[in-house]
Every structure is written in structure tokens, then in C-alpha cells.
N, C-alpha and C positions, 0 to 999 in steps of 0.2 A: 453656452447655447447661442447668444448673439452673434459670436466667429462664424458659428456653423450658421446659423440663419442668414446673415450676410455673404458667407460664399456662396451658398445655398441661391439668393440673388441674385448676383452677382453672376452664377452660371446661365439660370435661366435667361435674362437679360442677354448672354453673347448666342444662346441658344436661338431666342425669337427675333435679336435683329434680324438676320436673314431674310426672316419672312415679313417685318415689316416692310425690306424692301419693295416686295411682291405687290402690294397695294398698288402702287399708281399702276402696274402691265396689267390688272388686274379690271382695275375701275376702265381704264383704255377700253379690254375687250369689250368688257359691259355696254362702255355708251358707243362702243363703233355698232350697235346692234338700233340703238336708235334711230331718227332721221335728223338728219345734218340741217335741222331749223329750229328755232326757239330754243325749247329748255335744253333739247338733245345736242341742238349744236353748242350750246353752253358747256354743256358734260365733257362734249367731244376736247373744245381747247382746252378744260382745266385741267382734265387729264394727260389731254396731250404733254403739256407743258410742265406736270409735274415729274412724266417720263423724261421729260428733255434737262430737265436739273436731274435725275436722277445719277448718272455716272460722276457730277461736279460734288454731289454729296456724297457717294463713296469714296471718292478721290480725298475730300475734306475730310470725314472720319476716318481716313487710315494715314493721314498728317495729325490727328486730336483736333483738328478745329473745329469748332461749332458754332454754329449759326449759319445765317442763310448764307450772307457775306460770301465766303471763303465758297461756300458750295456753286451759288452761282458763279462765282469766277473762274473757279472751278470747269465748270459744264462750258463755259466761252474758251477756254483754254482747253479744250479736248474738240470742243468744234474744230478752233484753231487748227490743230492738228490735221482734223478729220478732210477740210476742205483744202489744205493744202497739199493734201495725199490726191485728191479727186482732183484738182487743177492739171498737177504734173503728168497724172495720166489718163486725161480726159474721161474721169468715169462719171456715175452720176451721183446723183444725192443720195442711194442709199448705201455707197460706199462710206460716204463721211458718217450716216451716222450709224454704218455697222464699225468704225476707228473710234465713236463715241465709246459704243457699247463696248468692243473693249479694254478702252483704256480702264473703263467701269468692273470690268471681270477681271484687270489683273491687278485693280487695288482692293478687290475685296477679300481675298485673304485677311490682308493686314487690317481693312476696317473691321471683321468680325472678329476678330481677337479683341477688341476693345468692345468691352460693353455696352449695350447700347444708351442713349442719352437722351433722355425726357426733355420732349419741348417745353420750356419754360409758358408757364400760364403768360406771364405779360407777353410773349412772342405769342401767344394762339390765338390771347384778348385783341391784340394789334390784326392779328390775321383775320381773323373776325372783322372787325370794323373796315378793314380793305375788303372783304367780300361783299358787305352791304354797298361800302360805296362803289364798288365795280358797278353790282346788278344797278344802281342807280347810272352809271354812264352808259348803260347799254342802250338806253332809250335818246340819248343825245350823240351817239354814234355818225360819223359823216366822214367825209373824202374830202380831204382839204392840204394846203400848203403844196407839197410836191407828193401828193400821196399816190398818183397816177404814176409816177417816175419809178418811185420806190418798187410799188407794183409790179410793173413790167420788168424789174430784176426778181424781184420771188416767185414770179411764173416761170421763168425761164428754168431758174435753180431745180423748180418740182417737174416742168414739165420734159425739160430736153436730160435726153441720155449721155449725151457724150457733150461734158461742160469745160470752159478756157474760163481765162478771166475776161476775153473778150468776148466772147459767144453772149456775154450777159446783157452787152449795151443794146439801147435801142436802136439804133445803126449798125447795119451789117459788115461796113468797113472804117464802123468809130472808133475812136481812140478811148482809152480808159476817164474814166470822170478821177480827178486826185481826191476827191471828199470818199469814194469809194470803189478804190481800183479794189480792194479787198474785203467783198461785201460779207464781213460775220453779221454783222444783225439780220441782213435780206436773209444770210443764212439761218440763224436765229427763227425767223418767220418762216421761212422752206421747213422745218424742219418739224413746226409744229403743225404747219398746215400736209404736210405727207404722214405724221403719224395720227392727225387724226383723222383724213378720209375726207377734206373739207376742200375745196376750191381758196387757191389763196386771198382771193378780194375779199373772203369773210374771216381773214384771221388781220389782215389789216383793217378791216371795220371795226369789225368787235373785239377785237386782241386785248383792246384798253382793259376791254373789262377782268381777263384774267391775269392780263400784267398788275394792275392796281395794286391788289395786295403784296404783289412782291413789291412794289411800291412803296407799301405802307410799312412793311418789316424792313427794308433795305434802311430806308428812313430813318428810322425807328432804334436798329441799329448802329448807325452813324450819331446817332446823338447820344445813345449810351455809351457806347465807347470816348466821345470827347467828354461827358457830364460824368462819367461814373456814378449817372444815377437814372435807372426805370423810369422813374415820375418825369425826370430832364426829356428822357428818350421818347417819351411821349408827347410832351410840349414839340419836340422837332418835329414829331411828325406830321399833329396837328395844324402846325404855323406854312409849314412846306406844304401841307398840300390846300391850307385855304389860299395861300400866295399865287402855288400855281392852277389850283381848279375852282377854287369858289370865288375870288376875287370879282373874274373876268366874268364870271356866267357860263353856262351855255356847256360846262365841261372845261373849258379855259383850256390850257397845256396838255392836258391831260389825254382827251379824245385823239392827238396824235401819239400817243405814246409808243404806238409800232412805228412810226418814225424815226429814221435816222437822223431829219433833220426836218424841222418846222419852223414857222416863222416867230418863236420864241424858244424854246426849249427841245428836245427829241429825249427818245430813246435812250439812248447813250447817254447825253445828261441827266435824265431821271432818273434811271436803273443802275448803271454802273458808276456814276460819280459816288452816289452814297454808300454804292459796297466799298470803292476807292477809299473812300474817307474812315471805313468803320475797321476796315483794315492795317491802314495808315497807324488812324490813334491806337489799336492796337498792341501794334509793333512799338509804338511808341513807350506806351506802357507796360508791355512785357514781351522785349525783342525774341524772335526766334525764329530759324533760317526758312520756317514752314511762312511764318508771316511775311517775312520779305520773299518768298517768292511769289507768295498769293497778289502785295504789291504790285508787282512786278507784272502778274498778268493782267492784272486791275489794270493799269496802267497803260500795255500794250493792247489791252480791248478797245478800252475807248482810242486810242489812236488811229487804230484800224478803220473803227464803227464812224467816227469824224476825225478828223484830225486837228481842226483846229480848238476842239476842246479841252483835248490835251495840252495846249500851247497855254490856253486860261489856265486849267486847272494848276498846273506847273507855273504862274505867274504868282498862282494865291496861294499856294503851300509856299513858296522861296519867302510870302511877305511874311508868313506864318514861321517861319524860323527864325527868321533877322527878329522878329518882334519876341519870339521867345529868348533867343539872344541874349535882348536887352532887360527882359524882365525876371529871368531867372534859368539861369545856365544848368542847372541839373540835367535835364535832358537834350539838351540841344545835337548831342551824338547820335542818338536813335533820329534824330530826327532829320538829321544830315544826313541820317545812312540811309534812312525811309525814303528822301527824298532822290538820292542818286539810284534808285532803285528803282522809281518810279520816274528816273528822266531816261536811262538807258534805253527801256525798250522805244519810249516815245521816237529819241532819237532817230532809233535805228529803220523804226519804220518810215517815219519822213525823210530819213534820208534815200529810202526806199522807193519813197514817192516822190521825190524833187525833182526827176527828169521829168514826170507828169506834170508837177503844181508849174515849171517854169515856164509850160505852153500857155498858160490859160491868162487871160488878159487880165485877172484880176490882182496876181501876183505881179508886186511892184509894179501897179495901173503908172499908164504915161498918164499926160493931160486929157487925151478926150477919154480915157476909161475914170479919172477921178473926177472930171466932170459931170457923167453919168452919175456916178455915184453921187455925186453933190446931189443932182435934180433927184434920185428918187431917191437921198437919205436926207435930206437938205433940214428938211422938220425935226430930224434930231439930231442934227451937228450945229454948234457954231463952229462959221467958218472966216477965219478972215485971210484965206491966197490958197495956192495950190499946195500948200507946202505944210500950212499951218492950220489947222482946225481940229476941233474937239469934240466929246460927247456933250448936249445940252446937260446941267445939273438933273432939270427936272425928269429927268430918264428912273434915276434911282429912286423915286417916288412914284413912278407913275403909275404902280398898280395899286395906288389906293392908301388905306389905312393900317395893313400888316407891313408895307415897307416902309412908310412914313413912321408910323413908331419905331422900327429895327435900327432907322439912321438915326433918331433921336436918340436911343438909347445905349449907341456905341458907347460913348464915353462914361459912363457907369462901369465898362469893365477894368479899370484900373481901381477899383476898391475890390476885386477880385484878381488883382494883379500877378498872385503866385499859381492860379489856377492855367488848367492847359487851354481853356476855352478863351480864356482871356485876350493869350497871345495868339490866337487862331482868330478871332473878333476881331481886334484891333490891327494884325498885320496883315490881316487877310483882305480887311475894308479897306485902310492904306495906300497899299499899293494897286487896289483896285480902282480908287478914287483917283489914284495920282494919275494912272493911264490914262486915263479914260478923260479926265478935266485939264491936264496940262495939253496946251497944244507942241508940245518940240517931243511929248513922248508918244501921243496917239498915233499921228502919223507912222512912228516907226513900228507899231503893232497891226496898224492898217495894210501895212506894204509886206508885211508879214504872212499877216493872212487873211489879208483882202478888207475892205472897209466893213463889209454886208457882216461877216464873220466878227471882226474886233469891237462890233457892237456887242456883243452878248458877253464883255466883261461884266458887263453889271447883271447879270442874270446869274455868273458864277463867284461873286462879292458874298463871303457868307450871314446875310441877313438874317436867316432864320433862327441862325446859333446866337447873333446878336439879341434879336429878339429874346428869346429863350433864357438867354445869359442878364440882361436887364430884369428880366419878370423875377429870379431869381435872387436880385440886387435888391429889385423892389420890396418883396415881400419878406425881408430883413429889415431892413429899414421900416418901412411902414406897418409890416403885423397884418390881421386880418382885415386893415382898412383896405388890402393891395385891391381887394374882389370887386367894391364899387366902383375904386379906382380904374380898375380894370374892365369894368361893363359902360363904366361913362365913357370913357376914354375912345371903347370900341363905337358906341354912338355917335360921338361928335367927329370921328374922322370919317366913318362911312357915310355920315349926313354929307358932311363940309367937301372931302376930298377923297369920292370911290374909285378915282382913277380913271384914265385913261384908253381903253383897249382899243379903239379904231385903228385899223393900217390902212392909208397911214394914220399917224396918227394927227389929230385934228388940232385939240386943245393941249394936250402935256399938263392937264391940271390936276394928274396926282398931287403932287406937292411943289412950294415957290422953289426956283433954284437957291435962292439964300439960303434953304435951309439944308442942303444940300451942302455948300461952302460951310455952313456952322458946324457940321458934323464934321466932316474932312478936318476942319482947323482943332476942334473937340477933340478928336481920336487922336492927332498927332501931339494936343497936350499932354490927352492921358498918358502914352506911349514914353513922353519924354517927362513925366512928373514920376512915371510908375519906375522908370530907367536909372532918377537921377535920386527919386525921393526916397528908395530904400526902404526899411524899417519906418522910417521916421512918417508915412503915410498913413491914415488909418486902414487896416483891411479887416473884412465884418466872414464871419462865420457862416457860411450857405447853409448847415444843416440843419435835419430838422424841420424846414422852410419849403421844401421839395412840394408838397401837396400843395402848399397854398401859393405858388407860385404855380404850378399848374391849372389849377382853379382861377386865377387872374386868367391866363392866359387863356381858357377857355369861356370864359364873360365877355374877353376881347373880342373874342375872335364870332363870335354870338350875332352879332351883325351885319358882318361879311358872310356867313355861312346863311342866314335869313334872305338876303339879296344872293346867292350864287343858287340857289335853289327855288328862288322864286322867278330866277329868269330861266329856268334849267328845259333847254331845249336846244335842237342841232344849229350851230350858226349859219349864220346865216351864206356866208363866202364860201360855198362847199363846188366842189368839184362836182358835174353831174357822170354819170356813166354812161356806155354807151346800151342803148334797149338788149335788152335780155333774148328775146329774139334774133335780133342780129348777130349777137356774140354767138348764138348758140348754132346757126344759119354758117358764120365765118369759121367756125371749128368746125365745123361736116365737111367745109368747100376748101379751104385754106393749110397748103400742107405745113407740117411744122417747120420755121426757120427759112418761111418766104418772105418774099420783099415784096409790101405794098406800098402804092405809090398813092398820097390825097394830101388835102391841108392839113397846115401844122395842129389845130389842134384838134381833127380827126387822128391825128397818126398816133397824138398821145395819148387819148383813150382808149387806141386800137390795140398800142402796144401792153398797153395794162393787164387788157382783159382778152387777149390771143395770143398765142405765143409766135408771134412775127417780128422780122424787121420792117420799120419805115422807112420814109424818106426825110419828113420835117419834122420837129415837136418845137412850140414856140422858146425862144432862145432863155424865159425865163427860165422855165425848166427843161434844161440842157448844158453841160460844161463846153463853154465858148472855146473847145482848144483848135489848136490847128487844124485835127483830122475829121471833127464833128463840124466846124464852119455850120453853127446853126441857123443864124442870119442870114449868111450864102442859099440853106439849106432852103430856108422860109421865104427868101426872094424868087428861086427857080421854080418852086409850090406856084406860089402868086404868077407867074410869068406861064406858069403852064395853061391855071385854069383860065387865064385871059386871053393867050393867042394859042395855045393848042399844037405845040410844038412838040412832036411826035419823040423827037430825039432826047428831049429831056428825063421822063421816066426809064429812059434804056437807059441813060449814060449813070444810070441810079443802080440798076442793075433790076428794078421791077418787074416782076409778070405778073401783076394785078394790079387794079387802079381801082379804089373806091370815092365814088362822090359824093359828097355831103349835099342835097339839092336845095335845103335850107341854106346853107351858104352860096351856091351856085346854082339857082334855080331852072335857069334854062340853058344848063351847060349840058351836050350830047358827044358820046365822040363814037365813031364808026366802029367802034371793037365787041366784040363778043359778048353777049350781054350774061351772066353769068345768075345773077340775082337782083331782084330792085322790090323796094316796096317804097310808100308812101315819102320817105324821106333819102335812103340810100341806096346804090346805085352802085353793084360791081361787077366790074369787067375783068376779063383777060387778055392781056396785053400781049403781042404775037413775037 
């Protein structure tokens, strides 16, 4: 009877997959019946974007993988596909993701032969807690870092029919940006903002809130796979996301998360680094040609999405093999192959992009671009010549008392020496330290990929798994004293050292640089005691221990989460928009893929939120390369509204000129007056 009850199962299960797929098109119709504001436009993305993993998670069940991991790399690797189909023949966005759909209908055969697969309660408990903290960043919501930039690529993507790779810039005759001549994330965003029905500036607003939870499981993931343990996967997720959102306040990292790139963390590093890694250990522990190909697109996503992420990421897995290497060679094969897996596609694409990244001033800067960089990185480098300077120590500290513990506690992973976390702690910190603090080797990662860029080695140094991997040491060692230990511990560093977040930054008083050097010299004992000392070391038993090293780490982290929620409001440096009336005025008058001609940072807002080309966007946000001259761009702006020189908006290629009268109050010019109210003012240029 239990045979037959079992198959009995076992059919229904390949019976009702099917129709669980139907849920997300489903809940879609439902909230596109809503209104695209508050709770409805809530419904609208979460839906959206459960539709947009949808083909990446049929694609993963008919390989057997499970978990989010494989599915979202999955759904970026069918984008892939989909917008390289749309480039070559200039169609539009709903080409790429009718190539999503399917890729999704020709792996469902094979995923409904396999049964379907219960989400594990600790993946829904995790899903859960990213929904609460989403709905809580909805309220700290804001337009910041280069969010305007971003923008004006995901309008373009939704609104124009017939799309290039250059149709996307904000310059009608710019050259490609190398951070994103191949916009999958903008695509990523287009895709969720076209199937829910929503204007794209409110899926880069609010987006955070329903990317988070794939935040929180991604996470979550990556640390079950290096921990092979739930309770571990948990601690990761918890220590990652007070690191990156609760630390700082305000939303921290996080409120960018439709970013592809922010002024700490983006997109791409939050999302896809941790599928990267939960994949990775994976493979690691039980290779299979399904896993090394998921790698693989893990890999070429983020490459795509930034490039020079991939450069990090690929510096701290090479430290993570030499150091398993040394501490125990059973695996070190899978992890060779994991890694040449995950360096090909990077390869391929930057090699891709080299004739781009060669234009741009920042690759291999002469003296006046590393000068630059000196004056507005100056506060976190020592520098002693052109040639020679480093990252400040106190950088790897500086968000407070979750990183200041993580570096304390490196060197604890060598009484955990045979474990795979260990060698991932220690070779990962390593060689992240060593870039990053030697001056003869920063430089060569600077000129690599640019100074602004080879700062966020230490954002990709994996702290969190240090942390996680210590609490773990701890509460072996010490038994259930780890919890006071662990609640006092959390008080005195969020009193003494909360860190840092001002850009720039003012003080650097996360933590002393010595103690920064203490850990760097720490981890390189451990490394070489764990290497030389064999057997002959102690090494202590983790199990067992799982809960109450979660419990520490959750008394820790009690303090920083009491301060990120007590300052929890939008920050303050947020980008404003341009009036809602005006936008809505410039799309009645403004045909699509005109050239407007105003100041730099009128053009930038203009470009965000209408789907036009400009003439200026300030040089910060713009790639300096040859064909963009945004300097050039921003001087002939300035030289226009000063002397009024007719020939300048033609030689732009212009028939419309908007004026900002708050910046140029009593600026007139003789043309056609098209529209004006209180502040703005637009013409048509003859």
C-alpha cells in the first residue's frame, strides 16, 4: 500500500505542477485590474517580477535544480538571449520577452516530468521576513546615486519600438557607456515595468521593495551552500543585510537596489553575486554539468550588468582556491573547474567591451585623470606619488560594528581549517587585504578598472561569511555564554564605532587602521599555521552549535538594527524629479527620439523621465569617452545660455530648447514659444 500511495503522490505532484505555474499570470491579471498607486502598485511589481523569474524557474526544474539561485540565473540568461535577438533586429521589448517565454515553453516538457518540489519552510520563513523588510523600505524610497542615468536607459527599453544598443544613450550620437554597453539589468527593469502596466520611474523607486526578498533568499542561499547548515544560512542573511541596510540608516544600499551601480553596492552585487556564490559552493560540493553551466551564466550576468564586479568577484574566489589549496586539497578540482567556468564568460565579454573601456579616461588614467581621482578619492586613499597609493585601512571598518567584528574575527577560521568556509574567509579576506593595502599592487587594479571602481574591493572581501564563520567558533568554545557575549559585544561597538556613511566620507571612524593591519597579519598566520600545522592543530566540532551561534549573532546584530530603524527615513542626497506636470506637458508636445537642447542637469532629469535625447548631462553622470565629450558637452550648454549663440543647439542636432528660468532667470531667446509656466520655458528651435 505505501508503493501505491507514493506513486499515487508522486503523480499528482507532476499533475498540479503545471498549474502552479499559472499563479504568478494569474495574480499579474488580477492586480493589472487595480490602480498602479500604493498597495495596487505593490501587487502590480510583485507580480510582475514573479512572471519575469518565471521561465528561469522552468529552465532550473527541467536541469533538477532547486532553489531560487539557478532559477533567477536562469530568467537573466533567457533575457540574455531575448535582447540580443531584439538588438540585431532592431525590434522592441516585447520581442525579448516573447524569446523569454519561450525559452520557458520549450523546457517545460522536461520540467513537468519531474515532480513537483516543495519549497522548503526555512526558504518561505526567509521569504517572509524579505517581505516585511521590503514593505518597510518602501517608505524610505528615493532617487539617488546615478538613478536618473539608469532611468533614462529603462524608458528608452519600454518606450521605443525599434531599439540598438545605441538608441539607449542619452546622446543621440553618443558612444556606448563600457559599464553598460549591454544593458541586462535596465533590461531586468523594462521588463518588469512593461509587464506590470507601471511607468518605469516607479519600478526604479519602489523596485527595492520587491527585489529585497529575492535579496533575503539569494543570501540565504549562499550561505547554505558554503555552511551546509540552514541555521548558518540564516546568520548570512541576517549579518548581509544589517551590513548593507541597517548599518547606514535611511535604507543604506539597499533603496538602490534597481541599480546597476551606486555609490556602494548596486544591483548586480546584491542579487546576482549571491546566486554566483550559492551556485559556485554548489558545484563545489556536488559537481554537475547543470551546475557549471548555471556558473557560467551567474558569471557572464554580472559581467554584463557591471563589469568591473566581475574583476573583484574573480580576485576573491582565485584567493579562495590558493587558500583551500593550502588547507586541504580534496576539493580543490571542482573548484578550479567552478572557477575557469566562471572566468570564461567574464573574459569574453570584456573582451567585448575593450574597444569601449579603451576610450574612456579612466582606464589606465594619465596624471591629470589620477590626479582627479586623487582630489575626489583623496579621503580614502593613502597616497604617497603617482604611481604608489592605496586603500586607507580604516575603509574595511567603516560601516560600523558588523564589519569591525567580521575583521576581528578572521583569524578564528583556522580551528575550522578543514571546513570549505574557512578557505573562502581567509583566502578571500587575503587577497582582498593585500590589493587593496599594498601600494605596488592597488595601482595595477586601479588602472585596470579605474580607481572609483577598485575601491569596492572591500565591499566584495567576504565579511559576512567571516562574521557568521567566528559566531560559529565562538559558540563552541564558549557554550551558551556566546549570547551576552554576543549582545554586549553588539553594544559597545555601535556605542564606540557606528561608522562612517558620509560621502565623502568625513571621519573614517568605523574602526583604527591598526586594527585593520592586525587582522591582515592574523589571517595570513592562520592561513600559514592551518597550511604548515596539519593534524597537529586543534580543530573543534561546529555541530550542534548551529542555533546558539545564530542567537549570538542575532543579540549582535540588536543594536545596529535598533539604530537603522530609528533613523529609517529617505536620505537625505536624493536626486529631485522633474514636476509631474511638466513631464506630463513634454510627452503631449515632445515627439519620441527628439533632441532637446538646456543645461546639464536639466537634460538629466529630462532624459529620465521623456523619452528624448539631450545635449549635456553633468560629466559625473556620463562615460567621459570620446564620442560623449561630456565636459565639451557642459561647456557649449554654459556658453549657449550666456552669449546666445544660435549655431550651437543646431550643430547638436536640436529642435527644441528648454529653459530652466531658476537657473537662467532672465534668459529670452526669439523662438517660438511652445510652453512656459512659472519655472520652465520651451521653445522650438527653426
Amino acid at each position: 500500500m505505501s508503493t501505491v500511495a507514493a506513486d499515487l503522490e508522486v503523480r499528482f505532484a507532476r499533475r498540479s505542477f503545471p498549474l502552479a505555474w499559472l499563479a504568478a499570470p494569474a495574480a499579474l491579471g488580477l492586480s493589472r485590474l487595480l490602480p498602479a498607486e500604493g498597495l495596487g502598485l505593490g501587487l502590480r511589481l510583485a507580480a510582475a517580477t514573479a512572471c519575469l523569474l518565471l521561465p528561469g524557474a522552468v529552465v532550473a526544474r527541467a536541469l533538477a535544480l532547486d532553489g531560487l539561485a539557478p532559477a533567477f540565473v536562469g530568467t537573466l540568461a533567457a533575457l540574455f538571449a531575448g535582447m540580443t535577438i531584439m538588438f540585431t533586429v532592431h525590434g522592441s521589448l516585447w520581442l525579448a520577452i516573447a524569446v523569454m517565454g519561450a525559452a520557458g515553453v520549450c523546457a517545460a516538457p522536461f520540467a513537468f516530468r519531474r515532480p513537483g518540489v516543495r519549497i522548503p519552510a526555512w526558504s518561505l520563513g526567509v521569504l517572509a521576513l524579505g517581505v516585511a523588510a521590503g514593505i518597510a523600505l518602501w517608505w524610505v524610497a528615493s532617487y539617488g546615486g546615478d538613478a536618473f542615468f539608469h532611468l533614462a536607459r529603462v524608458r528608452k527599453l519600454v518606450d521605443f519600438g525599434s531599439i540598438s544598443l545605441k538608441s539607449l544613450d542619452e546622446y543621440k550620437d553618443g558612444g556606448l557607456h563600457p559599464g553598460y554597453a549591454f544593458p541586462l539589468w535596465h533590461g531586468v527593469l523594462a521588463v518588469i515595468a512593461k509587464l506590470a502596466g507601471v511607468d518605469p520611474s516607479e519600478v526604479v523607486l519602489h523596485g527595492p521593495t520587491v527585489l529585497l526578498p529575492l535579496f533575503f533568499v539569494l543570501t540565504y542561499e549562499s550561505g547554505l551552500a558554503l555552511f551546509r547548515s540552514r541555521w548558518a544560512g540564516l546568520a548570512t542573511m541576517l549579518v548581509t543585510f544589517a551590513l548593507l541596510g541597517l548599518a547606514p540608516g535611511h535604507g543604506g544600499s539597499l533603496v538602490w537596489l534597481t541599480s546597476p551601480s551606486s555609490p556602494a553596492f548596486n544591483g548586480g552585487r546584491m542579487l546576482v553575486l549571491p546566486a554566483l556564490l550559492a551556485l559556485f559552493f554548489a558545484y563545489v560540493r556536488s559537481p554537475s554539468w547543470a551546475l557549471l553551466a548555471s556558473v557560467a551564466a551567474a558569471s557572464g550576468a554580472m559581467t554584463l550588468i557591471h563589469p568591473p564586479d566581475a574583476v573583484l568577484m574573480l580576485i576573491v574566489l582565485f584567493g579562495f582556491m590558493v587558500a583551500r589549496a593550502l588547507l586541504n586539497r580534496s576539493d580543490v578540482g571542482e573548484i578550479g573547474t567552478a572557477l575557469a567556468a566562471a572566468t570564461l564568460p567574464a573574459v569574453a565579454a570584456i573582451t567585448w567591451l575593450l574597444p569601449i573601456i579603451r576610450q574612456t579616461v579612466s582606464h589606465k588614467p594619465g596624471a591629470e585623470e589620477a590626479r582627479r581621482a586623487f582630489a575626489h578619492y583623496g579621503r580614502e586613499l593613502d597616497i604617497s606619488g603617482l604611481h604608489s597609493y592605496r586603500l586607507r585601512p580604516e575603509l574595511f571598518g567603516r560601516v560600523g560594528a558588523v564589519a569591525i567584528a567580521a575583521i576581528v574575527l578572521i583569524p578564528l577560521a583556522v580551528l575550522a581549517r578543514r571546513r570549505l568556509w574557512a578557505a573562502f574567509v581567509l583566502g578571500g579576506m587575503l587577497v582582498a587585504y593585500a590589493i587593496a593595502l599594498l601600494p605596488f599592487l592597488f595601482p595595477q587594479l586601479g588602472d585596470a578598472v579605474s580607481i572609483s571602481e577598485a575601491r569596492r574591493i572591500v565591499g566584495f572581501s567576504p565579511r559576512a561569511f567571516a562574521l557568521v564563520g567566528g559566531a560559529l567558533v565562538l559558540a563552541r568554545l564558549l557554550g551558551p555564554l556566546v549570547l551576552p557575549v554576543g549582545l554586549a559585544a553588539g553594544i559597545l561597538l555601535q556605542w564606540s564605532m557606528p561608522g562612517d556613511f558620509s560621502a565623502p566620507y568625513r571621519h573614517l571612524h568605523g574602526s583604527p587602521g591598526w586594527l585593520t593591519w592586525a587582522s591582515f597579519v592574523g589571517a595570513g598566520v592562520a592561513l600559514v599555521l592551518g597550511a604548515i600545522g596539519g593534524r597537529r592543530l586543534p580543530a573543534i566540532a561546529l555541530s550542534f552549535r548551529e542555533p546558539l551561534a545564530v542567537g549570538a549573532v542575532v543579540l549582535f546584530l540588536l543594536p545596529v538594527a535598533v539604530h537603522g530603524y530609528s533613523h529609517w527615513s529617505p536620505p537625505k542626497s536624493t536626486e529631485k524629479p522633474l514636476p509631474p506636470s511638466l513631464v506630463e506637458v513634454l510627452r503631449e508636445r515632445l515627439p519620441e527620439r527628439s533632441v532637446v537642447f538646456t543645461d546639464a542637469q536639466t537634460g538629466y532629469e529630462l532624459a529620465a523621465f521623456v523619452p528624448v535625447y539631450v545635449n549635456a548631462t553633468p560629466p559625473r553622470h556620463s562615460s567621459a569617452t570620446r564620442a560623449n565629450h561630456p565636459a565639451l558637452s557642459v561647456r557649449d550648454a554654459q556658453r549657449f545660455f550666456r552669449d546666445g549663440v544660435m549655431s550651437i543647439p543646431l550643430r547638436y542636432g536640436a529642435q527644441w530648447l528648454l529653459v530652466d528660468r531658476a537657473r537662467y532667470p532672465r534668459k529670452t531667446f526669439p523662438l517660438q514659444q511652445v510652453y512656459a509656466d512659472r519655472r520652465y520655458v520651451l521653445y522650438r528651435l527653426p
